[in-house]
C-alpha positions in Angstrom: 4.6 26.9 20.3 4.6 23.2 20.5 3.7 21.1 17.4 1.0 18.6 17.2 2.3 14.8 17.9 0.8 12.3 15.7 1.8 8.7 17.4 0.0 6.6 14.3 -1.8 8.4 11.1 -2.3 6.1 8.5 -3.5 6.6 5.6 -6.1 5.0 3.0 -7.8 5.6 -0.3 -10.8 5.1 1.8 -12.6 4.0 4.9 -15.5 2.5 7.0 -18.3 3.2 7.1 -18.2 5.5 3.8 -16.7 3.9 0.4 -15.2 1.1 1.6 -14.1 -2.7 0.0 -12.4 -5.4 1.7 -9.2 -3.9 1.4 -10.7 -1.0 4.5 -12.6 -3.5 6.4 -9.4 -5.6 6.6 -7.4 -2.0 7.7 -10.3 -0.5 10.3 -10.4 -4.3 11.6 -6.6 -4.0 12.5 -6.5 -0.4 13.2 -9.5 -0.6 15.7 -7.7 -4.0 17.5 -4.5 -1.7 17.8 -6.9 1.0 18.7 -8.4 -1.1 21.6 -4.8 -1.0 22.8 -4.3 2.1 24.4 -2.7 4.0 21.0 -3.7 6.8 19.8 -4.6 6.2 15.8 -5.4 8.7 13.2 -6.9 7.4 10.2 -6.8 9.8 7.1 -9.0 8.6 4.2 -8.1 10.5 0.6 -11.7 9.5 -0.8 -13.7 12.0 1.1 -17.1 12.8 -0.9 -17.4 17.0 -0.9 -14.9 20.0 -0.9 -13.8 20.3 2.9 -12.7 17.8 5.8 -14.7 15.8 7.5 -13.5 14.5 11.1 -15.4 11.6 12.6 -14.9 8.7 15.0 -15.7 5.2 13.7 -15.6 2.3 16.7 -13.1 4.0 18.6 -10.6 5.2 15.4 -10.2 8.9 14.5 -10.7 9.8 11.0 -10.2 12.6 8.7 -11.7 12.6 5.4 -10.2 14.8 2.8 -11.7 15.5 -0.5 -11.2 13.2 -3.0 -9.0 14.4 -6.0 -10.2 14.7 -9.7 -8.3 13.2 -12.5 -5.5 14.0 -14.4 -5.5 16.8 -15.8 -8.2 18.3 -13.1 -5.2 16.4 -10.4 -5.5 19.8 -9.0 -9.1 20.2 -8.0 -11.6 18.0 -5.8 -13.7 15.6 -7.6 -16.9 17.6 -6.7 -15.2 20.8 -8.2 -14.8 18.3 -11.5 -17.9 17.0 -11.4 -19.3 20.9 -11.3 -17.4 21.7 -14.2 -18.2 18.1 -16.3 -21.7 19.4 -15.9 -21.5 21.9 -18.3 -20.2 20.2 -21.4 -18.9 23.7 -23.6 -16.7 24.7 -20.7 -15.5 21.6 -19.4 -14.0 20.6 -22.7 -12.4 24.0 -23.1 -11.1 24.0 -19.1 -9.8 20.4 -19.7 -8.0 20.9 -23.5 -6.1 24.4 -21.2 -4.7 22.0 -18.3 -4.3 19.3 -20.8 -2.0 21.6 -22.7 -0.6 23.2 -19.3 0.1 20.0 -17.6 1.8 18.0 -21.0 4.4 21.1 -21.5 5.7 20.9 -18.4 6.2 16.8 -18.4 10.0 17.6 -19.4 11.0 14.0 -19.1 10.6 13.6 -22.8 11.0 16.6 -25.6 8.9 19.1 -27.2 7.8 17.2 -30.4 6.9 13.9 -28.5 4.7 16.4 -25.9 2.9 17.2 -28.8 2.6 14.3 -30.4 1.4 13.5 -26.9 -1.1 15.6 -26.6 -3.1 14.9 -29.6 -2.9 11.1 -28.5 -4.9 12.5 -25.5 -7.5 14.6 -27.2 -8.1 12.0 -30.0 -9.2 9.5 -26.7 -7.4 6.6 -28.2 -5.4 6.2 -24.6 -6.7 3.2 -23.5 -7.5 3.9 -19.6 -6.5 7.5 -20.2 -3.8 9.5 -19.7 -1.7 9.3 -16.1 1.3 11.4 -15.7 1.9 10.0 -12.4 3.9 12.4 -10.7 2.1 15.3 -11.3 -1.1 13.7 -9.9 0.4 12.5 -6.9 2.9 15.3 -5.8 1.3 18.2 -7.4 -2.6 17.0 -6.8 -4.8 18.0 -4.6 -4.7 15.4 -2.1 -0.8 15.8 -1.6 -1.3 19.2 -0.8 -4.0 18.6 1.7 -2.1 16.3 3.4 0.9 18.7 3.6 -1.7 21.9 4.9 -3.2 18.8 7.3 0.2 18.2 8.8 2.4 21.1 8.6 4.0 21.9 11.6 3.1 18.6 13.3 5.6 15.6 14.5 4.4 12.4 13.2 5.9 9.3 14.9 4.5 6.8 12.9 3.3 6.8 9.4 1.6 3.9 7.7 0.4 4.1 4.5 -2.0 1.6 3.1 -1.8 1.0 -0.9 -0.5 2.5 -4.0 -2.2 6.1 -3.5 -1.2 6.3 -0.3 2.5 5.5 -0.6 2.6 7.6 -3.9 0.5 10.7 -2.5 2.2 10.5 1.0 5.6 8.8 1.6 7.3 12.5 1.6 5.5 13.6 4.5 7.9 13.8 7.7 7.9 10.8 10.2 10.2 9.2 12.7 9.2 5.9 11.1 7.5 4.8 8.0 5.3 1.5 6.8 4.2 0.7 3.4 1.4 -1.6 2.8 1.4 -3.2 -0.3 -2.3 -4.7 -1.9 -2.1 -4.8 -5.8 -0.2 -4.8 -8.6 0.3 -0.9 -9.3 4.5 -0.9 -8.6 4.6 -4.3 -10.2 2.7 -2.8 -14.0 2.1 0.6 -15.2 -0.5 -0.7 -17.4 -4.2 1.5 -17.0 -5.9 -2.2 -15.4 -2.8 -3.3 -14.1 -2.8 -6.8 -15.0 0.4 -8.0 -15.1 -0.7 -10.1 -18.1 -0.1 -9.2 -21.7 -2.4 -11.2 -24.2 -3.7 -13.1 -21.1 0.1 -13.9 -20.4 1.7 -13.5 -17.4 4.6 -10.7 -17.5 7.9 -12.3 -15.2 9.4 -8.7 -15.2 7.7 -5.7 -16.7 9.5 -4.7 -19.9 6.6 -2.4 -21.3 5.4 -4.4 -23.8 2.0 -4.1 -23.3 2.5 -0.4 -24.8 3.1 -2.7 -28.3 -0.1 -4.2 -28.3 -2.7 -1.4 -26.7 -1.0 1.5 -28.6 0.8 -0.1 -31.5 2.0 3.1 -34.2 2.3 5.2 -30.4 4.0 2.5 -28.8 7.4 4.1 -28.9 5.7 7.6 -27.2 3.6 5.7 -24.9 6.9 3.5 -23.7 9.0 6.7 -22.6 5.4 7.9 -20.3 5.1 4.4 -18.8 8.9 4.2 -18.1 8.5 7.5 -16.3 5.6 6.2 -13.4 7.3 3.2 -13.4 10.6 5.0 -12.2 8.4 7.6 -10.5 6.4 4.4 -8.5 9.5 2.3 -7.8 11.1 5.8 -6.3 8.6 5.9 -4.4 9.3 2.3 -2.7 12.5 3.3 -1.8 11.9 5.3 0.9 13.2 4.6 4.0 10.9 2.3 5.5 9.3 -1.5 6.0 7.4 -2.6 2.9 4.5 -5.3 4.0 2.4 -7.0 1.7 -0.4 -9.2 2.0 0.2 -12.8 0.1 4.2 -14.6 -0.6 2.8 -14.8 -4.7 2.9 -10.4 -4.1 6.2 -10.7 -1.9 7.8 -12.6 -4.6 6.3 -10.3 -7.4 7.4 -6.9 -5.3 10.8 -8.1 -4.4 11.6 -9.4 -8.0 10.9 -6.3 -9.6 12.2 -3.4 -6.9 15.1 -6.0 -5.4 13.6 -5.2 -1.7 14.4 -6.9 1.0 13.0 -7.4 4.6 9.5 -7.7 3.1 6.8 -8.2 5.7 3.7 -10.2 5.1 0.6 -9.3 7.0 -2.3 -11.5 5.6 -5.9 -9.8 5.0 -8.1 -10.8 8.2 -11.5 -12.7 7.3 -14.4 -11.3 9.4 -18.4 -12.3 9.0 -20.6 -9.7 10.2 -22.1 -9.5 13.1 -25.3 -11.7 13.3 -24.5 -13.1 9.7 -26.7 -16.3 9.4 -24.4 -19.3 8.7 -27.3 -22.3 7.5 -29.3 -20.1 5.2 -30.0 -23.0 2.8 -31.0 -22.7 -1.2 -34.5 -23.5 -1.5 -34.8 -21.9 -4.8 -34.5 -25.8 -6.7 -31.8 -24.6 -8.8 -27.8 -25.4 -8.5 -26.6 -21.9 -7.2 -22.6 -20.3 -8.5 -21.6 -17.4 -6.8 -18.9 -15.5 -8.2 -18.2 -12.0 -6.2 -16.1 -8.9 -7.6 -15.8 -6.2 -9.8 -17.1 -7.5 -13.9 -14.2 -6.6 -15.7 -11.7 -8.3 -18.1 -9.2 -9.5 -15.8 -12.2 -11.1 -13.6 -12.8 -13.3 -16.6 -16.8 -13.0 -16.2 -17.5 -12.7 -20.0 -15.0 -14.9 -21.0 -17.0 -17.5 -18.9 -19.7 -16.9 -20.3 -18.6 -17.0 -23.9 -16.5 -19.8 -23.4 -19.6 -22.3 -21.4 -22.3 -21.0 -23.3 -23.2 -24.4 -24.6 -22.1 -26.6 -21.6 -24.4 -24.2 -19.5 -27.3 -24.9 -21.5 -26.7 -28.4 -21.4 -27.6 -27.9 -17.3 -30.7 -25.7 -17.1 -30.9 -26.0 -13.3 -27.6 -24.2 -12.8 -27.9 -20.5 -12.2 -24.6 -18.3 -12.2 -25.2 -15.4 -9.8 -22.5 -12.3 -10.6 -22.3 -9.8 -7.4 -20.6 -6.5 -8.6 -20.6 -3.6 -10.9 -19.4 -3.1 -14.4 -21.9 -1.8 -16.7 -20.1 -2.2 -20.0 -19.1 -6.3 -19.7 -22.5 -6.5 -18.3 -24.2 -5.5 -21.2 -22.1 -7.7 -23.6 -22.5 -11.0 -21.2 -26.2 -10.2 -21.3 -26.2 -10.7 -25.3 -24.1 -13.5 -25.4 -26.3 -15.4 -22.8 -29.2 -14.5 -24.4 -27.5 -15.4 -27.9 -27.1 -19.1 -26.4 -30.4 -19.3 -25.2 -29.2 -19.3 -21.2 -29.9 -15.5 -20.7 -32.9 -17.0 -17.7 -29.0 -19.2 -16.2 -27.7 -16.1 -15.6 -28.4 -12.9 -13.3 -26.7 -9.8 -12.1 -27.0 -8.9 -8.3 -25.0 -5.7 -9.2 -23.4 -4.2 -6.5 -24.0 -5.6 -2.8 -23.9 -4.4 0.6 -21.3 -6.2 2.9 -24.6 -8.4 4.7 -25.9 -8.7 1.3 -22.8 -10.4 -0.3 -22.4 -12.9 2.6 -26.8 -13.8 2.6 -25.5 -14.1 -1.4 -22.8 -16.6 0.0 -25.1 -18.7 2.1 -27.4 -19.1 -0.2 -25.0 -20.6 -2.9 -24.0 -23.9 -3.6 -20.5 -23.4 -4.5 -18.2 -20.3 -5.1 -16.2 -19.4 -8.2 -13.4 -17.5 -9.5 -12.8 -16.8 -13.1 -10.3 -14.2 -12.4 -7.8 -14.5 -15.4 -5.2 -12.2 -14.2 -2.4 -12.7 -11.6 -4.8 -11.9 -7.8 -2.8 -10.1 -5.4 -4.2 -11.6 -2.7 -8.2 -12.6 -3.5 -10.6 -11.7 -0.7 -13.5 -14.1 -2.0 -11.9 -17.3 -0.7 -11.6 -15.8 2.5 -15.1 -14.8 2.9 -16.4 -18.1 1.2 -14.4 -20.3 3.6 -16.0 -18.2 6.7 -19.3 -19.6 5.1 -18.5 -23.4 4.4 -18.7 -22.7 0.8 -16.4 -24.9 -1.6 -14.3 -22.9 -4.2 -13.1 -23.0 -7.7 -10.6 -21.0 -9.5 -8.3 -20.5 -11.7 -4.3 -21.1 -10.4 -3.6 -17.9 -10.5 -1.8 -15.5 -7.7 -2.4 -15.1 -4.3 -5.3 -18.0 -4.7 -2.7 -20.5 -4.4 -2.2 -19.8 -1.0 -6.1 -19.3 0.0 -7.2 -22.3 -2.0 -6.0 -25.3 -1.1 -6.1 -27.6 -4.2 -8.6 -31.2 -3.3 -8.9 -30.2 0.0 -10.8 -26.8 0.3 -11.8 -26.4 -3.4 -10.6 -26.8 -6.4 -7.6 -24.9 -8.5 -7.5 -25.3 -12.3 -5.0 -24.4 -15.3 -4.8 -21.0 -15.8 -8.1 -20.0 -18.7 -8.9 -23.7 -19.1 -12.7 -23.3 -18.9 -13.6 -26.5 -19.6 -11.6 -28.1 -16.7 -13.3 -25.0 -14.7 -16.5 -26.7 -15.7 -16.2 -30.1 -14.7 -15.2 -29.0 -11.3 -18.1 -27.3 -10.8 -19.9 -30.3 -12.0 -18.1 -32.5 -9.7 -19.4 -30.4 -6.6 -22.8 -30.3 -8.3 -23.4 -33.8 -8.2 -21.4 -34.6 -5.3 -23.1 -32.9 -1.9 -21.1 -35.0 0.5 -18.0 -33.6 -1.0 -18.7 -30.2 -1.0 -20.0 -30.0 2.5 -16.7 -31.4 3.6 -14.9 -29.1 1.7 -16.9 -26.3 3.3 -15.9 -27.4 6.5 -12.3 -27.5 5.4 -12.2 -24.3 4.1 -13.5 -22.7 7.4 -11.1 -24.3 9.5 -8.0 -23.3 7.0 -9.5 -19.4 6.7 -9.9 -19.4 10.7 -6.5 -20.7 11.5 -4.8 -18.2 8.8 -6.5 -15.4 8.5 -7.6 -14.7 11.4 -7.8 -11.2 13.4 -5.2 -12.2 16.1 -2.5 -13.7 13.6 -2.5 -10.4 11.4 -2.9 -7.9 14.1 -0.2 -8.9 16.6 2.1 -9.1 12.8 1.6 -5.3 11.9 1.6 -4.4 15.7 5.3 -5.9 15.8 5.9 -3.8 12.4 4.6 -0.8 13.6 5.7 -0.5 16.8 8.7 -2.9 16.3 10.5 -3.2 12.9 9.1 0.4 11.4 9.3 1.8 14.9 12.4 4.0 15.9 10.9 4.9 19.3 12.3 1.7 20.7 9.4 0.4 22.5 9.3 -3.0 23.0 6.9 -5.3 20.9 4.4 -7.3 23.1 1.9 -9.6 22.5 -1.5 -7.9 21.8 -5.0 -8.7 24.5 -7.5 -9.6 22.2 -11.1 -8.5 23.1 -12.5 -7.9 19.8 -14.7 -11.0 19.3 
């Protein structure tokens, strides 16, 4: 009996239309371009909501949804299995204390004592992010063994896996060639919110430290666990294959800490959609700052906040819009505002449809930043330039390269709020300035992030560099408008 050829599966934590963030809208953009070509794609998404496959077509791209895979130490079950058993609180904490104990004695890598010291860490909840023995989630887990059930018996000729899950979860499956797509920080830092940053600093090379300050007395224990995903994540990089990232500041960062070489760079493609009104003016009377993306501590929302308090009240036309969930900083930025009298400055658009977050971006005056940690790559800048809108952020990552400093916005000290404030003053009071830099930014987005640029790169990767079938690479017919 003959197997089942595969020419390209790739595969994705998620994608369009369900679950999806600009990381999947930049890979079904691609995908569907390549698509258009005449190849024959299969997209496998590992976020699937349910307990069986689900097989649809999505603008001309195959795509098989598996179940997406509970936690550690449910690694092992779907997340609607989980959720099932989290819904009866007497058996759920007896279920997980069982694989708890279960999955910690067989993490050999360190000894008996340490696995019991271990484990009481874990019940006691003082793990901050929780507890991740990384290759039992990602080998043993559920979603590997789908994706082994999925494929057995089948000849895959080229496999392209898109971001940390993917790679970890996947790069053992059989192919004749092999691409690794690179979007965050995950095989750069082991740490829960992979930061890169301990106390706000910067890590050059990660030595673990962070373990010192989150764990402090369990530092020693908590050390020997990260040091095991970090070897188990780096191992994982190794595999034959071409590693492609999407910014130089994450080629630098990946290739300094893994040695790799032959690093592709495929940039994130910046798409408005369809119909998206570009002159949707504010007519509200107030000075309109956007800032876009998850509220967490890395974001630097609430130290915003806490940090302007006073110089926002001094401007009670301004009115800082944040589009994005994250409940728990939400809450504290709330107080604070209200504390400082500025709680009517501030409001929470929560979390936005795609055509919502770009009517969010034409109605605002200018566009912030306030993320503290090291971006990957930073999608905001993109979208903001496709809207004329000026930027301002911190120096920070990727948003060196999507920024451009004076010309297209403006790029500050790394958590020097007050400087972050007087250059949002400066466009404030300055129209003619930031329409220009609008204009700017549109042109530098379109020229370098653009659909044809970043397509016809990870067409010559896929079917050129990663590709052992020896086809020759030719330039891509672009239709798509």
């Amino acid at each position: 009996m003959k197997s089942k050829i595969f020419e390209l599966v790739a595969i994705s934590d998620r994608y369009p239309p369900n679950n999806f963030g600009g990381a999947e809208i930049s890979l079904h953009t691609l995908m569907k371009t390549i698509a258009s070509e005449g190849k024959n794609i299969t997209v496998v998404s590992l976020m699937g909501e349910g307990h069986n496959l689900n097989y649809y077509s999505h603008e001309g791209v195959q795509v098989i949804e598996i179940p997406a895979q509970a936690p550690w130490p449910f690694h092992k079950f779907t997340l609607s299995r989980f959720k099932r058993i989290s819904a009866v609180p007497f058996v759920f904490k007896l279920v997980r204390g069982l694989l708890a104990i279960r999955h910690i004695y067989k993490f050999r890598k360190i000894n008996l004592l340490d696995r019991i010291k271990l484990l009481w860490l874990y019940r006691s909840g003082k793990i901050k992010g929780g507890l991740s023995i990384d290759q039992q989630v990602m080998i043993e887990g559920f979603s590997a063994k789908a994706l082994r059930k999925l494929f057995l018996g089948s000849e895959i000729q080229i496999l392209y896996l898109d971001n940390f899950r993917a790679i970890c979860t996947a790069s053992r499956l059989s192919s004749d060639a092999l691409a690794l797509m690179i979007r965050d920080h995950r095989f750069n830092c082991a740490k829960y919110d992979q930061s890169c940053c301990v106390s706000k600093v910067e890590c050059e090379l990660c030595d673990l430290a962070c373990a010192e300050v989150d764990f402090k007395s369990r530092a020693k224990l908590m050390k020997k666990v990260l040091r095991f995903n970090t070897e188990f994540r780096a191992d994982c990089l190794k595999k034959r294959g071409t590693p492609i990232v999407t910014s130089q500041y994450l080629k630098e960062k990946v290739s300094k800490h893994h040695n790799l070489k032959h690093i592709k760079k495929v940039p994130n493609v910046a798409t408005v959609p369809k119909g998206q009104m570009l002159d949707i003016e504010n007519d509200t009377g107030s000075f309109r700052v956007l800032n876009v993306g998850m509220i967490n501590e890395n974001k630097g929302q609430f130290d915003l906040i806490a940090e302007l308090s006073e110089k926002i009240a001094e401007h009670d036309d301004i009115k800082i819009q944040f589009a994005g969930r994250g409940d728990r900083l939400e809450r504290q930025i709330r107080q604070i505002a209200k504390q400082n009298g500025i709680q009517n400055q501030i409001e929470f658009l929560g979390f936005l449809s795609r055509e919502e977050i770009f009517r969010a971006y034409a109605r605002a005056d200018v566009v912030i930043s306030t993320a503290i940690w090291p971006e990957p790559f930073g999608r905001v800048p993109l979208e903001a330039g496709l809207m004329k809108k000026p930027m301002v952020a911190f120096a920070v990552g990727g948003l060196c390269e999507s920024i451009v400093d004076g010309e297209t916005g403006f790029l500050v000290p790394p958590t020097d709020f007050n400087a972050f404030w007087d250059r949002v003053l400066t466009l404030k009071y300055n129209k003619d300035m930031r329409r220009e830099f609008g204009e700017n930014a549109m042109r530098f987005i379109s020229s370098n992030y653009n659909l044809k640029v970043s397509s016809q790169l990870l067409y010559d990767i896929l079917y050129g560099d990663a590709s052992e079938t020896k086809e020759k690479s030719r330039e891509l017919q672009f239709t798509v408008n």
